[in-house]
C-alpha positions as CSV (number, residue, x, y, z in Angstrom):
1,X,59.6,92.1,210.9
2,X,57.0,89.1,211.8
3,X,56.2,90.5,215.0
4,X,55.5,93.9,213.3
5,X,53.4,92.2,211.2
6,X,51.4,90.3,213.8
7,X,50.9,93.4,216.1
8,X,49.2,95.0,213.5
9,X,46.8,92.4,212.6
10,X,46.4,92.3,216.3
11,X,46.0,96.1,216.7
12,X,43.7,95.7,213.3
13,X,41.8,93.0,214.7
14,X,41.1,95.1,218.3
15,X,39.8,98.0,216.3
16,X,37.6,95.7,213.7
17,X,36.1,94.6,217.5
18,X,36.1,97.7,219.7
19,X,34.1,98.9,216.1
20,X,31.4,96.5,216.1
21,X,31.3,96.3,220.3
22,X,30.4,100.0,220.1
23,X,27.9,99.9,217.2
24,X,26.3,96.8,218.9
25,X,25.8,97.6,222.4
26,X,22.4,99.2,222.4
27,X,20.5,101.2,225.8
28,X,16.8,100.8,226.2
29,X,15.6,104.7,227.7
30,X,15.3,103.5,231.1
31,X,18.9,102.9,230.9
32,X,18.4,99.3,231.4
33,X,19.5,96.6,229.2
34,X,22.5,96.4,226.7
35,X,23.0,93.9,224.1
36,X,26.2,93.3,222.2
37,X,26.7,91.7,218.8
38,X,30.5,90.8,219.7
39,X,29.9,87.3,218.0
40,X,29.0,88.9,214.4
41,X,32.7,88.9,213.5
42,X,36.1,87.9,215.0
43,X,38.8,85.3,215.1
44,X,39.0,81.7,214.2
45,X,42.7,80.1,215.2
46,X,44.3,83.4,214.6
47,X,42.1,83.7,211.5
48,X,40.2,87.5,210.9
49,X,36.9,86.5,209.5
50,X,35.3,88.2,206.2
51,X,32.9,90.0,209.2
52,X,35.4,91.7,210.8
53,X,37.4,92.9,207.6
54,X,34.0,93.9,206.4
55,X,33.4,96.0,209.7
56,X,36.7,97.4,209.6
57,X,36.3,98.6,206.0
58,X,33.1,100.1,207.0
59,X,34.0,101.7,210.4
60,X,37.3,103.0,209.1
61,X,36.1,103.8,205.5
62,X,37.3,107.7,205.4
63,X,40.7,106.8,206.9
64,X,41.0,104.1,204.6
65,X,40.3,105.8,201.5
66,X,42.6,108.5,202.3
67,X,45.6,106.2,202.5
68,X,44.9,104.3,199.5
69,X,44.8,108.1,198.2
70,X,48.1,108.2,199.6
71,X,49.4,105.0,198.8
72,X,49.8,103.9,202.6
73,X,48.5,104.2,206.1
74,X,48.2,102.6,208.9
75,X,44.4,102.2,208.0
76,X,45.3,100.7,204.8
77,X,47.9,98.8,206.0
78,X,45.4,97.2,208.9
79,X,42.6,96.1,206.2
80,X,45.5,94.8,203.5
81,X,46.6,92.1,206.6
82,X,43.4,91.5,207.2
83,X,42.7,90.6,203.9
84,X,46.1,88.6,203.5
85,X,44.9,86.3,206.6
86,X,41.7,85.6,204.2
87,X,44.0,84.3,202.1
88,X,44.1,88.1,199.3
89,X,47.6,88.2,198.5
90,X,49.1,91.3,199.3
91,X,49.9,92.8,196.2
92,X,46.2,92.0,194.9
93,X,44.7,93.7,197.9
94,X,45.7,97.5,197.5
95,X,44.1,97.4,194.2
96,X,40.6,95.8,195.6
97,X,40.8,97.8,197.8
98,X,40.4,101.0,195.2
99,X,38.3,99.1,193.2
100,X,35.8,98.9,196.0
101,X,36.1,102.5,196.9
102,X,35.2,103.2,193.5
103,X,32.5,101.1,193.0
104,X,31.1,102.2,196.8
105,X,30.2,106.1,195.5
106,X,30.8,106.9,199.0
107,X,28.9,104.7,200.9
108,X,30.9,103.0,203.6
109,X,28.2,99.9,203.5
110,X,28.8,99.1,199.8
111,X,32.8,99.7,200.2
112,X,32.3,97.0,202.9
113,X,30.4,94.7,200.9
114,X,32.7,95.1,198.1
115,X,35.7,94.2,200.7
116,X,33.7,91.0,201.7
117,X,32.7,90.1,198.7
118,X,36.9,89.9,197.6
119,X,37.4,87.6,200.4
């Protein structure tokens, strides 16, 4: 069951990156030039930061909210082990995680801050 557990905080942790690689690597219209914010969030000793569980939230808001409808997901599952590696005890994180999706109206950006702002 551990291993389970740490693939999907690795697979949660690849798709809080591959999120904020693609949102960050920006084209000037020659074509020429890309910049990439890869260092905004990540991984400290194994560690998600609050930046990548924030950008995760954000990125995956829709999915996220629709298994917390639910009651479980993979999407929900993926931010609730991020947030136990911040230290959110599991059963404390489903209900923050509604809580912020109430309080977000919506908006992906505020349901992210919200998330951060748990951490």
């Amino acid at each position: 069951m551990k291993i389970n557990r740490f693939l999907l905080l690795a697979v949660s942790l690849l798709l809080a990156s591959a999120s904020m690689l693609s949102c960050s690597v920006a084209s000037t219209t020659a074509g020429v030039g890309v910049s990439s914010g890869a260092t905004t969030g990540g991984t400290s000793h194994g560690k998600a930061t609050n930046g990548s569980a924030r950008n995760f939230a954000v990125k995956s808001y829709d999915k996220i909210v629709k298994d917390s409808q639910k009651g479980s997901g993979e999407y929900l599952n993926s931010l609730v082990l991020l947030m136990e590696s911040e230290g959110v005890p599991k059963e404390e994180s489903v209900p923050l995680i509604k809580r912020a999706a109430r309080k977000s109206n919506g908006n992906a950006e505020i349901f992210g801050d919200e998330i951060a702002n748990s951490l």
